[in-house]
C-alpha positions in Angstrom: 0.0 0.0 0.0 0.8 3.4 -0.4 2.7 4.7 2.6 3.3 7.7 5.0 5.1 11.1 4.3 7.8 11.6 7.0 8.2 15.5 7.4 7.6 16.9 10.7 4.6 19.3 11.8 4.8 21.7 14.7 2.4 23.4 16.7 2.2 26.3 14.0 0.1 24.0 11.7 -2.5 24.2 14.9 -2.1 27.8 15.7 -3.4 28.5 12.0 -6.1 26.0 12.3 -8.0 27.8 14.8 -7.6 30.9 13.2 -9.8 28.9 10.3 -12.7 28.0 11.7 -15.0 27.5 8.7 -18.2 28.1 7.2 -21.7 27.2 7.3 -25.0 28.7 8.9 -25.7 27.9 12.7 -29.2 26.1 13.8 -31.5 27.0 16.4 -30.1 26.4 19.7 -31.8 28.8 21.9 -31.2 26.6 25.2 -27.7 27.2 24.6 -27.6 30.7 23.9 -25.9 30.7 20.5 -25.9 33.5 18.0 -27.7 34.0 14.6 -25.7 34.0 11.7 -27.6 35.8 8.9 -27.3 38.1 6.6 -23.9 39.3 5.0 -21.8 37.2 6.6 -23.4 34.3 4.2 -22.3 35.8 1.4 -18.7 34.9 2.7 -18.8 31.1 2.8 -17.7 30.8 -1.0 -14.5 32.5 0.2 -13.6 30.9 3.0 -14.5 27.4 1.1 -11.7 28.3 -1.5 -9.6 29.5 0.8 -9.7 26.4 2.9 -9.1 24.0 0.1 -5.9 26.1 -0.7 -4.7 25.9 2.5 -5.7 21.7 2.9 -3.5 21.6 -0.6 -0.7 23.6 1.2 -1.0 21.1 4.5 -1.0 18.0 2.3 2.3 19.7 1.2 3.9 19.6 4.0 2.3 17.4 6.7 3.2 14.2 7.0 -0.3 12.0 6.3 -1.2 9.0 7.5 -2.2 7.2 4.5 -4.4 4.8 6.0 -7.9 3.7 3.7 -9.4 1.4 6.6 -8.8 4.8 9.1 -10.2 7.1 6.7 -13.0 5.0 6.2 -13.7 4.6 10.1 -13.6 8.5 10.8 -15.2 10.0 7.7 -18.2 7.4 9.0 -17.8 9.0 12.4 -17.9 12.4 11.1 -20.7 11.5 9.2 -22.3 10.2 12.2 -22.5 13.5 13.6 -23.0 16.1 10.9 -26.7 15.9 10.6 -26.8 17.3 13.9 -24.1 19.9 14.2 -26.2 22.9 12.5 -23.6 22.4 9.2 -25.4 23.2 6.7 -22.6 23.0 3.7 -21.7 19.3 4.6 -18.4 19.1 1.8 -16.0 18.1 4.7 -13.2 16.2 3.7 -10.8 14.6 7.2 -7.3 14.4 6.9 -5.2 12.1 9.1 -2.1 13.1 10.3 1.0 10.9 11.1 1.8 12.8 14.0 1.9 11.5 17.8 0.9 15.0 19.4 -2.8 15.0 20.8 -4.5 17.1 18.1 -7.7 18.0 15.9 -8.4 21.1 14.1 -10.8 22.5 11.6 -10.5 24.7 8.9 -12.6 26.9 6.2 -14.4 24.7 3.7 -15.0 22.1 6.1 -11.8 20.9 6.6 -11.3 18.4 9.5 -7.7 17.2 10.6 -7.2 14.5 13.2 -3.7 13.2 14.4 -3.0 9.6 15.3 -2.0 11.4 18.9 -6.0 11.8 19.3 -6.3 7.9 18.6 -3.7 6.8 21.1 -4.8 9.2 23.6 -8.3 8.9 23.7 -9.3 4.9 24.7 -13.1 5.2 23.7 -14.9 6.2 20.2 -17.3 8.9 22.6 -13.8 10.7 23.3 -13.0 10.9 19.4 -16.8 11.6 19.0 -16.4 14.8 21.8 -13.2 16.4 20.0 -14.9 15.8 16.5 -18.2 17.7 17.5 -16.0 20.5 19.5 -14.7 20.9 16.1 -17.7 20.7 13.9 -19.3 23.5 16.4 -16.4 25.7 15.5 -17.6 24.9 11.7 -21.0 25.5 12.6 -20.8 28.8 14.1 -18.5 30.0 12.1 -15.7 31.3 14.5 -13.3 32.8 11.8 -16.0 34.8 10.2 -17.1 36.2 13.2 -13.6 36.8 14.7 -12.7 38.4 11.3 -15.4 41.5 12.3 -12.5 43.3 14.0 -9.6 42.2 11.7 -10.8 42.8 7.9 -8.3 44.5 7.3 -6.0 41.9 8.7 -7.2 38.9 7.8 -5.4 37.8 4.9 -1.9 38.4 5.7 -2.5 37.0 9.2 -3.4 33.5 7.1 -0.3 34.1 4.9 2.1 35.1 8.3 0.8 31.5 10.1 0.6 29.8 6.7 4.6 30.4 6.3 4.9 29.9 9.7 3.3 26.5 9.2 5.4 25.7 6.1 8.8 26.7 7.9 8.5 24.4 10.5 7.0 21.5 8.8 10.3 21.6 6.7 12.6 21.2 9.8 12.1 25.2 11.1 11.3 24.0 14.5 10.6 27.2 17.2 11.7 29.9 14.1 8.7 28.2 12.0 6.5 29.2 15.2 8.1 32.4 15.8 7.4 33.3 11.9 3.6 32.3 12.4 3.5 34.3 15.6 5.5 37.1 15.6 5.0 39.4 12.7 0.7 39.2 13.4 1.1 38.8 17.2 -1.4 42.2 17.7 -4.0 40.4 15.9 -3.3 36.5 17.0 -3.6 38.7 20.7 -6.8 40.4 19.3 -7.8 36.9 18.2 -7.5 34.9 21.4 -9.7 37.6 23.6 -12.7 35.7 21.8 -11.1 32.2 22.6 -13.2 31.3 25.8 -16.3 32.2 24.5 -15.8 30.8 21.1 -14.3 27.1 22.9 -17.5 27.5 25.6 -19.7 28.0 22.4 -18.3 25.1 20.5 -18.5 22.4 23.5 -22.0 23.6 24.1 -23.1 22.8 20.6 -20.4 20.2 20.3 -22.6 18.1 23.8 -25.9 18.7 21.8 -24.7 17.3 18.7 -23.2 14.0 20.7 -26.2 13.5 22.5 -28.7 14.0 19.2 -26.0 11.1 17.4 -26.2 8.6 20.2 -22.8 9.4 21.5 -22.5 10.1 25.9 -22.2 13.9 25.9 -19.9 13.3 29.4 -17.0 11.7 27.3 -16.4 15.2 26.3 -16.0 16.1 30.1 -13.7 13.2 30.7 -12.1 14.1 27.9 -10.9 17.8 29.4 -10.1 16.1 32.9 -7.5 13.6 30.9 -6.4 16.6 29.0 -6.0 18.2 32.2 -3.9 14.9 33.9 -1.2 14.8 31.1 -0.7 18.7 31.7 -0.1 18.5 35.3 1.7 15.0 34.6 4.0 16.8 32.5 4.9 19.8 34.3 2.5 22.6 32.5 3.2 21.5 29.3 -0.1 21.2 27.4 -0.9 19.3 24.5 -1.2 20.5 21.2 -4.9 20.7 21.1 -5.0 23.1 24.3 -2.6 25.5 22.6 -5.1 26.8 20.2 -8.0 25.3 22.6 -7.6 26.8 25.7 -8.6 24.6 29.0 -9.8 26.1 31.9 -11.8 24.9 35.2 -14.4 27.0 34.5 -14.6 25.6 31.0 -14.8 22.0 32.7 -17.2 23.2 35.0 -19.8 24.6 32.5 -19.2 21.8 30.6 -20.2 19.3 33.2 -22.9 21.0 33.9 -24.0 21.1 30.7 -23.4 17.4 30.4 -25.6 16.5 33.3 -28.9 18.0 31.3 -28.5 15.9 28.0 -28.3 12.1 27.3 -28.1 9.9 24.2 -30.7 10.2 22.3 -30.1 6.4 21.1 -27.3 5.1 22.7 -25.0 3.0 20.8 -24.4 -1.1 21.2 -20.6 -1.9 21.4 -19.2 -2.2 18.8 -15.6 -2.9 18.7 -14.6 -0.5 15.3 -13.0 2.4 17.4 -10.2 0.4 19.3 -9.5 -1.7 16.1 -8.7 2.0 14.4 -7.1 2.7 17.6 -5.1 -0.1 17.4 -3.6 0.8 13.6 -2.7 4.2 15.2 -0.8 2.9 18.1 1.4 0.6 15.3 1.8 3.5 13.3 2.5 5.6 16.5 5.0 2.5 17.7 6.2 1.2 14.4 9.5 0.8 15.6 9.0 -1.3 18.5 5.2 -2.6 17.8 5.4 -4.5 21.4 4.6 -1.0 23.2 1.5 -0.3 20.8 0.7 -3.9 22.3 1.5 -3.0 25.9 -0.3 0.4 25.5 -3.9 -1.4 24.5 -3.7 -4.1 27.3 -2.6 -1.0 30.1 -6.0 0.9 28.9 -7.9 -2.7 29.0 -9.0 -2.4 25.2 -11.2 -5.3 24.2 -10.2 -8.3 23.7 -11.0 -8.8 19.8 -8.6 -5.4 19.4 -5.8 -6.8 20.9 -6.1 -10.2 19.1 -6.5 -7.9 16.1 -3.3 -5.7 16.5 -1.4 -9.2 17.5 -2.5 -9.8 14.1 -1.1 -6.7 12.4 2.2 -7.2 14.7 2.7 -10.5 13.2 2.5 -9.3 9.7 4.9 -6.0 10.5 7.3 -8.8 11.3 6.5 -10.8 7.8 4.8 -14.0 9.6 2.4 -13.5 6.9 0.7 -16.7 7.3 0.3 -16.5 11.2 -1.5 -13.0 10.2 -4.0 -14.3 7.7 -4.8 -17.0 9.8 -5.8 -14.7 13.0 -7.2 -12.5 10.9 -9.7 -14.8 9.3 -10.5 -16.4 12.4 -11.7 -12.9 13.9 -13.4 -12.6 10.8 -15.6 -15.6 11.3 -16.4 -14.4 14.7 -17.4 -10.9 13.9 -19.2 -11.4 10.6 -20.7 -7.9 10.5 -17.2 -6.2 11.0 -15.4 -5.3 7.2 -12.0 -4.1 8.9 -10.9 -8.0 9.4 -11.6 -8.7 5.8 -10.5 -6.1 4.4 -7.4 -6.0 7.0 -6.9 -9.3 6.0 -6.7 -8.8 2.1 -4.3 -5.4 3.1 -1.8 -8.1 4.7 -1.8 -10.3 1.6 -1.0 -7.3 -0.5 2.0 -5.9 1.1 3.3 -9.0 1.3 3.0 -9.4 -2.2 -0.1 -12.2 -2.7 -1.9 -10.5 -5.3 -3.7 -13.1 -6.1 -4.9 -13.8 -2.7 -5.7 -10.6 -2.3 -7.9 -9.9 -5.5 -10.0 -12.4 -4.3 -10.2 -11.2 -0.7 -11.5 -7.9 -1.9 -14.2 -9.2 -4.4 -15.5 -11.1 -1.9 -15.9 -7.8 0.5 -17.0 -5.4 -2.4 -19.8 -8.6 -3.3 -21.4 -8.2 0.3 -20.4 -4.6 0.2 -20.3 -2.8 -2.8 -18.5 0.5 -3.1 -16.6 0.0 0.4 -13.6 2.1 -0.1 -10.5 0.4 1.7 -11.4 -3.0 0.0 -11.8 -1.4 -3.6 -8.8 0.6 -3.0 -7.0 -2.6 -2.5 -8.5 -4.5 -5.0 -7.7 -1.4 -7.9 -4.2 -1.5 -6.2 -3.9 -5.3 -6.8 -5.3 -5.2 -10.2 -2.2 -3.2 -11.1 0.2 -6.4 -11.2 -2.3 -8.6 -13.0 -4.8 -6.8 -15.2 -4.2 -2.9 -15.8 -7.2 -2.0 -17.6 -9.6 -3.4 -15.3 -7.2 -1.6 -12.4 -8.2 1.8 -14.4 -11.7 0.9 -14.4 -12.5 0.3 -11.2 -10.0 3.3 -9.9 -11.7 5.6 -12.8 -14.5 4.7 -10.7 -13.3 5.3 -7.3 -11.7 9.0 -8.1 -15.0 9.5 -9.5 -17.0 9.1 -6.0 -13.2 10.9 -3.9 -12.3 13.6 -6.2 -10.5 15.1 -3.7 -8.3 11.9 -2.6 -5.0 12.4 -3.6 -4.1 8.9 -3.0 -6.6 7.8 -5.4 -4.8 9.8 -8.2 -1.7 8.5 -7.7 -2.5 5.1 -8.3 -5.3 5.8 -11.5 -2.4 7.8 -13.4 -0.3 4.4 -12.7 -3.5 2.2 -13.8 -3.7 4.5 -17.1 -0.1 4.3 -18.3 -0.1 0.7 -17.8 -3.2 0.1 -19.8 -2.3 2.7 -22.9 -4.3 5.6 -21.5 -1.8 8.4 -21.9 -3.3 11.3 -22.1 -5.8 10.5 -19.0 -2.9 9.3 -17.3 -1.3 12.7 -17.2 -4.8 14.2 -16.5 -4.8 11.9 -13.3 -1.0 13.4 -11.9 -2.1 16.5 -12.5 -4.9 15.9 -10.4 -3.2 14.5 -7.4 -0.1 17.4 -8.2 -3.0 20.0 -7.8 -4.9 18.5 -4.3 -1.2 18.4 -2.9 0.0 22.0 -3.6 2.1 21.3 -6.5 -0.4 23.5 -8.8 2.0 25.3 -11.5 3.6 21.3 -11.8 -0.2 20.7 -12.6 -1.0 23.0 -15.1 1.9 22.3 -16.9 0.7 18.4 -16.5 -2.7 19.6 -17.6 -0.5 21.7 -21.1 1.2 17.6 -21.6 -1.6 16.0 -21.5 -3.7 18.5 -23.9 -0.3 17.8 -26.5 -1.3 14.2 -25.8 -4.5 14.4 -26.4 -4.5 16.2 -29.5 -2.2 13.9 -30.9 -3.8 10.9 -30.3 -7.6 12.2 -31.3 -8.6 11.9 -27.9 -12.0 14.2 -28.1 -13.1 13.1 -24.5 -9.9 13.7 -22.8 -9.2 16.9 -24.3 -12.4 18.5 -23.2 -11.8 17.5 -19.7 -8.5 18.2 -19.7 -9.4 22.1 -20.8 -11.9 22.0 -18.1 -9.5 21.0 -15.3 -7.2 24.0 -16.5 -9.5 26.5 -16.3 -10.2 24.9 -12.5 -6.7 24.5 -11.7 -6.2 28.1 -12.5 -8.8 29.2 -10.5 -7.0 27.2 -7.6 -3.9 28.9 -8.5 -5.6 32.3 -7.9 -6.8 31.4 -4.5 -3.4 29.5 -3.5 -1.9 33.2 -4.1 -3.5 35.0 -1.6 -1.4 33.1 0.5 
């Protein structure tokens, strides 16, 4: 599979993000006391959209991503869980995991949502994850940037471009001068910013409570959540967690929150299900992936089911090539939790990276016949297809980028499927693609120029019109990258 970027991100990235809270109209919450949001500021949501997406393609730059299909598919159905009933009515989020071991979430303009695998080895239940999602969302919801921008207009820009650099600095190896970049030349109006912090995070956890409770998550996880947050800072000295930084904890904060909590229950409380601390446990190997035996230790120490740690013994095994021993515990779990597609598809994962193509083509038909469309599996199966059959790879990836056009991922691998099976002109069209949602946009449009030439040359009528219509896109994207 495809794997991780290695650079390193820095606290910058998240003093940015909550300067970006994004767009999208509040709903009636009187009992919590939230604003309005009408009139002009609607008008600004097709701004901060574009802006948001220039600054995801500038993060996917620089970050280093966890490229993990079975973790994206767990928390874009989590986030998906809870957006009917976080007051967003522009629901375009896309969630980006982050191979980074610091506690953190943010959220963006354009409905951005970033989530570090230091959430998932932090937080040992799925209500936890749930809390800091709908904190998030509630941002989103009540559009914090907008709101804060009412006494920076004039500022706003070049404070996004000061963090932005900031951001991009220290993700390259800047370290502290990446921060100080971010922080220093717009300090009067990061200082202006944070004077709207408490009510802004007391806003967000009031709505983020409501929106747990109305998706059949426990509305108190969020509470335990802060008191945890609150036990690593005292455990280590003062020194916060990357999420406090631009989330500010305080015991009043805790206090309103608790209250809060005590008025609202589930709505339809959730059966166990086991998905969460399986996804948990991929995060601890990636976390650990130099010695897996602490993601191990770290599961049993926070009493994770049972199934999850058979399931990352499983994983262990194939990090260490027992490829055999892996498949077999993998299967068996299968059998005993039918309904569950993470050990299939976990299974047919293992038997491509080790190189069983075969094995695991048929692994993933098998999942996409009792599931049809499930993401990780026909990821896996397009991946596969690659060594034995090209132009069905390019079908059934066509396909795919079709239903994630904004999945870089899923570009990289369809431009391989199309120069494999002949398709040369839509082969450049698809690395242009996955140039332009990673940052690389003048590399794009010069992709977009090739493949045109291609195109024209070949008689490709189809490809050339698309490819036309992508430029005038990509330029667009250009434009908007710029005010950066």
């Amino acid at each position: 599979m495809l794997r991780n970027s290695r650079l390193s991100l820095t606290t910058a990235a998240t003093a940015l993000a909550l300067a970006l809270a994004a767009p999208a109209p509040t709903v009636a919450t009187e009992d919590y006391r939230l604003p309005s949001l009408t009139g002009s500021s609607q008008a600004m949501h097709g701004e901060e959209f574009r802006l948001g997406r220039a600054w995801l393609r500038q993060f996917r730059a620089r970050a280093p991503l966890w490229q993990d299909p079975i973790a994206q598919e767990y928390m874009e159905s989590l986030v998906s869980r809870l957006i009917p009933y976080s007051g967003l009515s522009d629901t375009r989020t896309v969630v980006t995991l982050v191979d980074n071991r610091a506690l953190n979430a943010f959220a963006v303009p354009g409905g951005v949502i970033g989530v570090n695998t230091g959430l998932f080895a932090f937080a040992n239940e799925e209500d936890a994850v749930a809390s800091v999602l709908a904190h998030e969302l509630g941002h989103l919801s009540q559009r914090h940037f907008a709101r804060g921008q009412a006494r920076a207009e004039q500022t706003q820009l070049p404070a996004m471009a000061a963090m932005l650099a900031g951001m991009l600095i220290a993700a390259s190896g800047g370290g502290d001068a990446g921060i100080a970049a971010a922080m220093g030349s717009q300090a009067a109006f990061i200082q202006d910013q944070l004077a709207y912090s408490r009510r802004f995070e007391q806003e967000a956890d009031r709505l983020g409570m409501q929106t747990m409770a109305q998706a059949g998550f426990d509305p108190d996880a969020m509470v335990r959540m802060f008191r945890a947050m609150q036990r690593q800072v005292s455990l280590q000295g003062g020194n916060p967690p990357e999420f406090l930084l631009t989330h500010p904890l305080t015991e009043s904060r805790i206090s309103d929150a608790e209250s809060r909590a005590s008025q609202l229950t589930a709505v339809r409380p959730r059966e166990g299900d086991p998905s969460y601390h399986l996804v948990r446990a991929r995060a601890l190997l990636t976390v650990h992936q130099r010695d897996p035996q602490q993601a191990a230790t770290r599961l049993a120490q926070d009493n994770a089911p049972e199934v999850a740690r058979r399931y990352l013994d499983a994983l262990i095994a194939a990090h260490q090539g027992q490829t055999d021993t892996a498949l077999t515990q993998l299967d068996s779990l299968a059998q005993e939790l039918p309904d569950l597609a993470i050990m299939p598809v976990s299974a047919a994962e293992v038997a491509f990276d080790a190189g069983r193509y075969d094995d695991a083509i048929e692994r993933s038909r098998r999942i996409l016949r009792l599931m049809p469309g499930h993401m990780p599996a026909t990821r896996i199966l397009g991946e596969a297809l690659l060594q034995r059959d090209p132009n069905e790879a390019y079908r059934i990836l066509r396909e795919l980028s079709d239903r994630r056009p904004e999945d870089p991922q899923v570009f990289t691998l369809l431009a391989e499927a199309a120069g494999r099976s002949g398709r040369e002109a839509w082969g450049h069209l698809a690395r242009a693609e996955q140039m332009q949602l990673t940052g690389d946009i003048q590399r794009a449009i010069r992709q977009l120029d090739v493949a045109r030439q291609v195109a024209e040359q070949s008689g490709d009528t189809n490809a050339r019109a698309r490819i036309e219509q992508r430029r005038e896109d990509f330029v667009g994207y250009r434009e908007t990258m710029e005010k950066f």
